[in-house]
N, C-alpha and C positions, 0 to 999 in steps of 0.2 A: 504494500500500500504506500502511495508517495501523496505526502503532506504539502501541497501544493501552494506556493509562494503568489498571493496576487498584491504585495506592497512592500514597499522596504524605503527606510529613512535611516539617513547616517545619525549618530548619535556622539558626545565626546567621549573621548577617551577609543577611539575605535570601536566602538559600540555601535552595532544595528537593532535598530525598531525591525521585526518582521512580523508581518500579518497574513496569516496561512487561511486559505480558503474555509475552514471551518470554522471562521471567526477569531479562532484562538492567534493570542499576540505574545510572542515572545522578544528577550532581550538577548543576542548574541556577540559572545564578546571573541573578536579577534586578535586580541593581542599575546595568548600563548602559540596564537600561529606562526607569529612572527618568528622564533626561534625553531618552531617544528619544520616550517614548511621555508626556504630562503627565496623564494620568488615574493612573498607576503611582506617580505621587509618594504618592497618599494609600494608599496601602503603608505607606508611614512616617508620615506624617502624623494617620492616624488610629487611637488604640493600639488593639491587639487584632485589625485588619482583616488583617494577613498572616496569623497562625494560624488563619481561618476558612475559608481552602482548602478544597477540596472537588472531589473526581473526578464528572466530569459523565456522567452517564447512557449507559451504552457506551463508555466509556473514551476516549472521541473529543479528550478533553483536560479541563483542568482551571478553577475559574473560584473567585470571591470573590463575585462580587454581578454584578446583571445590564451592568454597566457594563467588569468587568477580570476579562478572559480569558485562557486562551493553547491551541495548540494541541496534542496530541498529538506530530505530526509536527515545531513548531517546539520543543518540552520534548526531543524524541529526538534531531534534529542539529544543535543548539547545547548540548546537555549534554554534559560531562562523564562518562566513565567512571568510576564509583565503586569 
């Protein structure tokens, strides 16, 4: 079953707002990515590339550019209840 993304707001601190077609809103924080994954560094790195977010065509998850993704399903059970 995929928890299907229809909004997403940057938040500080590299925090996104996500609001998944069941209504339900979570908070997901990106900044243990930063060390997990090294493409997620240029999040910080490069200004203005976090607030360029962008929900991917069927809510299947979300992306930045063709390099930094994430998925529905990992935005839904590593977020936060808001």
């Amino acid at each position: 079953m995929f928890h299907k993304v229809i909004a997403i707001e940057t938040l500080e601190k590299y925090r996104l707002l996500v609001t998944f077609e069941s209504g339900e809103v979570k908070c997901y924080d990106l900044e243990p990515l930063f060390e997990k994954w090294i493409p997620f560094q240029s999040l910080k790195e490069i200004q203005g590339l976090f607030e360029q977010v962008k929900v991917d065509a069927g809510g299947y998850g979300i992306s930045w550019n063709d390099e930094l993704d994430l998925s529905c399903n990992e935005l839904y059970f590593n977020g936060k209840a808001a």
